[in-house]
C-alpha positions as CSV (number, residue, x, y, z in Angstrom):
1,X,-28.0,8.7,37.5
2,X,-25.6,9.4,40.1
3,X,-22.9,12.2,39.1
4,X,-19.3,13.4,40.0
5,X,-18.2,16.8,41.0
6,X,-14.9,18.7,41.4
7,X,-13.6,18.3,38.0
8,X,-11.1,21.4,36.9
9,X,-13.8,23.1,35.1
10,X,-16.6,22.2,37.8
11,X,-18.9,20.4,35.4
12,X,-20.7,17.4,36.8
13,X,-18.9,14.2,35.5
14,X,-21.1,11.6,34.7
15,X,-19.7,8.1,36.5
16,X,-20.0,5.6,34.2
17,X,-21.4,1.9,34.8
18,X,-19.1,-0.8,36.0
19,X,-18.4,-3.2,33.2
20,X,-18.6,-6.9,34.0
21,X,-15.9,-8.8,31.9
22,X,-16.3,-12.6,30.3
23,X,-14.8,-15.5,33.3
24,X,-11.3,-15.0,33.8
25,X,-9.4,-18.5,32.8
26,X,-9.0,-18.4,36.8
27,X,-12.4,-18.4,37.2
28,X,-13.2,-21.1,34.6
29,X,-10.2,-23.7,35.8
30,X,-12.1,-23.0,39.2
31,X,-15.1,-24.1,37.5
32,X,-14.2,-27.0,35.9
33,X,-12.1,-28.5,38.8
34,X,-15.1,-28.0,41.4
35,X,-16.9,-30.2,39.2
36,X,-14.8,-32.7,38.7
37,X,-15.0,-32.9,42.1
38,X,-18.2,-32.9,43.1
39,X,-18.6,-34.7,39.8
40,X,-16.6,-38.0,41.7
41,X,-13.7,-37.6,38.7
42,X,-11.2,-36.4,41.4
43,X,-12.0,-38.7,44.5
44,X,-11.0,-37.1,48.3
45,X,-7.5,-37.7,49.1
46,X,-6.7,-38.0,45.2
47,X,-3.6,-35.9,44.1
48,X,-4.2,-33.1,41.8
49,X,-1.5,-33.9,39.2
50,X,-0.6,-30.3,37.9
51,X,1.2,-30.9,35.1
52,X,-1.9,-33.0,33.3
53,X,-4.1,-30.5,34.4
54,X,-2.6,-27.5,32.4
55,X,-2.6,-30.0,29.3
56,X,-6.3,-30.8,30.1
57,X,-7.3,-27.3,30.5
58,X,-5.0,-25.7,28.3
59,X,-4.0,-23.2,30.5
60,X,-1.0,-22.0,32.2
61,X,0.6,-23.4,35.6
62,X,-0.4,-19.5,37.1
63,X,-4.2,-19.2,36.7
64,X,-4.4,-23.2,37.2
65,X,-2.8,-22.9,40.9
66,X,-5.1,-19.4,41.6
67,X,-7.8,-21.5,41.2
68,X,-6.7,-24.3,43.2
69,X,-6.4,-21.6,46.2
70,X,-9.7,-20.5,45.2
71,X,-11.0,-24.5,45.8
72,X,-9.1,-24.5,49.1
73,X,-11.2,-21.6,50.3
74,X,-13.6,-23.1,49.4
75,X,-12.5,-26.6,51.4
76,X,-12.4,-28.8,48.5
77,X,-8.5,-29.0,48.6
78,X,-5.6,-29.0,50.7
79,X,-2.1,-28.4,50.6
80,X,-0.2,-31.3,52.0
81,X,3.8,-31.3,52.3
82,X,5.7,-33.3,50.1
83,X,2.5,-34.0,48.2
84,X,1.2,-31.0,46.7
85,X,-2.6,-30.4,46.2
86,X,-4.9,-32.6,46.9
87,X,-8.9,-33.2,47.0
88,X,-9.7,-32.7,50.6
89,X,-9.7,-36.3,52.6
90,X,-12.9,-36.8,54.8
91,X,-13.5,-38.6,58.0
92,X,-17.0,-39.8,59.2
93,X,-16.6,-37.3,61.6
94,X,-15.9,-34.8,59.2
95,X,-19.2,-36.2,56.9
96,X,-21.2,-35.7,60.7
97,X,-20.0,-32.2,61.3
98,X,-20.5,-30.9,57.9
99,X,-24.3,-32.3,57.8
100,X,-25.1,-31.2,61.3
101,X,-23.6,-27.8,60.8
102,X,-25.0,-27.7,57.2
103,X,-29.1,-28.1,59.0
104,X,-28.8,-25.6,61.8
105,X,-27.8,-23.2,59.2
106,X,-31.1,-24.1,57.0
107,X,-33.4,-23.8,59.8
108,X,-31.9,-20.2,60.8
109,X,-32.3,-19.3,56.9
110,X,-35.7,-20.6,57.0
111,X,-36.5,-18.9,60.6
112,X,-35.2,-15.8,58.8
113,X,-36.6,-15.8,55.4
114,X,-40.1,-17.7,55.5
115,X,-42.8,-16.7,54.8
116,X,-40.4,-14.5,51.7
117,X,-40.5,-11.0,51.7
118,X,-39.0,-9.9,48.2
119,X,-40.0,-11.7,45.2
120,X,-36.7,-11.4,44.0
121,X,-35.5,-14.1,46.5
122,X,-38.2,-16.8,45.2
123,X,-37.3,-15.7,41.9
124,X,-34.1,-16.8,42.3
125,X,-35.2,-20.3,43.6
126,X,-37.1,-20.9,40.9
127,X,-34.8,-19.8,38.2
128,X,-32.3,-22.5,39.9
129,X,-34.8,-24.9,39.9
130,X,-35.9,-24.3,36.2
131,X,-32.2,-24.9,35.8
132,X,-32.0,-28.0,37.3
133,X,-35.4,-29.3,35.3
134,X,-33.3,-28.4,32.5
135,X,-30.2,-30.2,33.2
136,X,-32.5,-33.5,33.9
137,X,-34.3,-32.9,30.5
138,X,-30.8,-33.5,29.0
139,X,-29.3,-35.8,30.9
140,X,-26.5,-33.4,31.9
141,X,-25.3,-35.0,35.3
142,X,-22.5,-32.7,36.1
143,X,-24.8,-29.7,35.1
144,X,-27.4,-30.9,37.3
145,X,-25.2,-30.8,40.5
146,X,-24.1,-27.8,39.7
147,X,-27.8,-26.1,39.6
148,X,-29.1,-28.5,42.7
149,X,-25.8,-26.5,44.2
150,X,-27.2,-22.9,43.5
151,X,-30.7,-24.1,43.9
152,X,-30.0,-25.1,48.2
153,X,-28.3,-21.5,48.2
154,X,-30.7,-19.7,46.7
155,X,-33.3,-21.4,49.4
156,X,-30.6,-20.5,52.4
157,X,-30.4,-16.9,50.1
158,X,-34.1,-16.4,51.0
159,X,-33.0,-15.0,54.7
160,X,-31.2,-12.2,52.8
161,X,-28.2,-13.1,55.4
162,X,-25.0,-12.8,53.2
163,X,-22.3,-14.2,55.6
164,X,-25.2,-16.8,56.5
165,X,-25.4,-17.5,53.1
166,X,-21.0,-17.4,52.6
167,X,-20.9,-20.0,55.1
168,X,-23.4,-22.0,53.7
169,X,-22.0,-22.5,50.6
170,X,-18.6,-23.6,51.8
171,X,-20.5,-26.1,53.9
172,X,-22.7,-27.2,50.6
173,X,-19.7,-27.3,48.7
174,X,-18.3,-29.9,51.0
175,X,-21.4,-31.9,51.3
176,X,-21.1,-32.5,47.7
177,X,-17.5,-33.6,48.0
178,X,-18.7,-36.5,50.3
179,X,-21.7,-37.4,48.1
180,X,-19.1,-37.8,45.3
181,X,-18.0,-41.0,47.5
182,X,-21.0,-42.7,47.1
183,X,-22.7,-41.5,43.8
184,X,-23.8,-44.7,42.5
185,X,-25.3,-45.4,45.5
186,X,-27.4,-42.2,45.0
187,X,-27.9,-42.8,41.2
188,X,-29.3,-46.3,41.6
189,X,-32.5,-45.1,44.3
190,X,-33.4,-41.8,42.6
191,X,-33.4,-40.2,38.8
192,X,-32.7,-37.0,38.1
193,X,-36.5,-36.5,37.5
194,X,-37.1,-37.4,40.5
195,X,-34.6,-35.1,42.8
196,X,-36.1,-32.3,40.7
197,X,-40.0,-33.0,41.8
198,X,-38.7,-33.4,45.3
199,X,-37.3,-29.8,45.2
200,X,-40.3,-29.1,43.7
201,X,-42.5,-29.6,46.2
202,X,-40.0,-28.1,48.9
203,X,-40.4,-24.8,47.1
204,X,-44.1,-25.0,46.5
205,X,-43.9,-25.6,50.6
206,X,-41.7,-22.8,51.3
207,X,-44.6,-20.6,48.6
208,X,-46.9,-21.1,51.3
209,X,-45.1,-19.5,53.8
210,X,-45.1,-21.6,57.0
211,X,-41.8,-21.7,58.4
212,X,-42.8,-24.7,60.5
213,X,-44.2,-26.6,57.2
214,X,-40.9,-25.8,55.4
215,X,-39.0,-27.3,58.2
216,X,-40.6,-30.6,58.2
217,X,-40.0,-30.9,54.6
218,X,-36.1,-30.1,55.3
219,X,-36.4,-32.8,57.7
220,X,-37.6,-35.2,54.8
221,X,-35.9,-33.7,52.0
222,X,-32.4,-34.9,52.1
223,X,-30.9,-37.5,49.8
224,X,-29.2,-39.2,52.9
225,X,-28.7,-42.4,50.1
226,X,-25.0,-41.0,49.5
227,X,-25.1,-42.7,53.2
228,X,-25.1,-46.0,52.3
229,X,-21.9,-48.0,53.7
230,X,-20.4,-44.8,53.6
231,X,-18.1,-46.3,56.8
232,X,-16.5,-48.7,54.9
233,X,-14.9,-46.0,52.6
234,X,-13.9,-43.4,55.4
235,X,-12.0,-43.7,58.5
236,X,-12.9,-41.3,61.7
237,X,-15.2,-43.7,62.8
238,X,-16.1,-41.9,66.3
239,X,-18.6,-42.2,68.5
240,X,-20.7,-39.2,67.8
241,X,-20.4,-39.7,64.0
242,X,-21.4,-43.6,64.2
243,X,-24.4,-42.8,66.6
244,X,-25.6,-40.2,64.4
245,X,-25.2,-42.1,60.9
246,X,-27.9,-44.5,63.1
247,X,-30.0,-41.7,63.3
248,X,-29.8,-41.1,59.8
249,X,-30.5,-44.3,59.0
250,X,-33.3,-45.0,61.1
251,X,-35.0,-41.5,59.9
252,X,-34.3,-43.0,55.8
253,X,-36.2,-46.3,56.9
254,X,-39.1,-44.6,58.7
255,X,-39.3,-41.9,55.6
């Protein structure tokens, strides 16, 4: 145990443990808007109505707007003038850079952290995805996001890259926001069941340790349903984006 000297009387002071606290209400309000968001109840460009949200939450107007700056960190909202908060508008260029940005970053993690050199890592996968079996056992939709959320972190968490990882989450965060466009879309081909054998078998792939293997799957992996006439519901409709959402499509059919 690590100790403390210099007191007056030159005994050793023991240092005593750092006490983790319950959530702050900040940190639950935080929780509870994110997944409303990702959730689709508060669609991109919607306004965040304060005033019901305190009544809905039963908190204060101070810890609700410290968690709304904690959710524009995160780029889930955004200040606008003369408007207030709001959820965070997309374009299909914004749906294109976040899911372009979002792979590179996987196949660094996976270039960094396959084969996995500290069970603790894998651990952590697996606990996410126990979580997520969970959540599909009971039906728990908005719980289920939530863990498939931690369990693609934990995955990118395997390089043991922290600002890899920090940067990855904001991007995953924001994926999720644009999924919440098109849910139904997603609901209809796939049931919670099935997302959770799908990662499943990614982390029985990334188990086995071949960095190329895991890629492959990556490549396979992804829900691109949210996709699905996503263009008539944004605007951005640029050239890059639109030839890239072929690609997508084209990769879905041949899948």
């Amino acid at each position: 145990m690590p100790v403390v000297t210099g007191s007056v009387d030159n005994t050793p002071a023991v240092r005593a443990p750092s006490i983790v606290g319950p959530p702050s209400l900040v940190e639950l309000a935080a929780t509870t808007l994110r997944r409303m968001i990702i959730g689709g109840d508060l669609l991109c460009g919607q306004r965040i109505v304060e005033n019901r949200l305190t009544r809905e939450l039963g908190i204060s107007r101070p810890p609700l707007r410290e968690a709304l700056r904690v959710l524009e960190r995160e780029g889930l909202v955004r200040q606008v003038p003369r408007k207030g908060v709001i959820v965070t508008p997309l374009t299909l260029h914004d749906i294109y850079e976040i899911c372009t940005l979002r792979a590179e970053f996987e196949h660094l993690a996976v270039r960094l952290g396959v084969p996995v050199r500290e069970a603790a890592r894998m651990r952590r996968c697996q606990q996410a995805l126990q979580r997520m079996s969970e959540a599909a056992e009971i039906g728990d939709q908005a719980q289920f996001l939530e863990c498939s959320f931690a369990f693609h972190v934990a995955v990118v968490g395997l390089s043991g890259h922290q600002r890899l990882e920090e940067a990855y989450r904001s991007l995953q965060l924001q994926l999720m926001l644009s999924m919440a466009l098109n849910r139904k879309a997603r609901q209809d081909r796939e049931s919670l069941g099935q997302d959770v054998a799908r990662h499943q078998r990614l982390l029985e792939i990334i188990d086995a340790g071949d960095p190329e293997a895991v890629l492959a799957e990556l490549a396979a992996h992804g829900d691109r349903t949210f996709l699905d006439g996503i263009e008539t519901k944004v605007d951005g409709h640029t050239d890059e984006a639109l030839q890239w959402l072929r690609r997508q499509r084209q990769a879905q059919e041949d899948t």
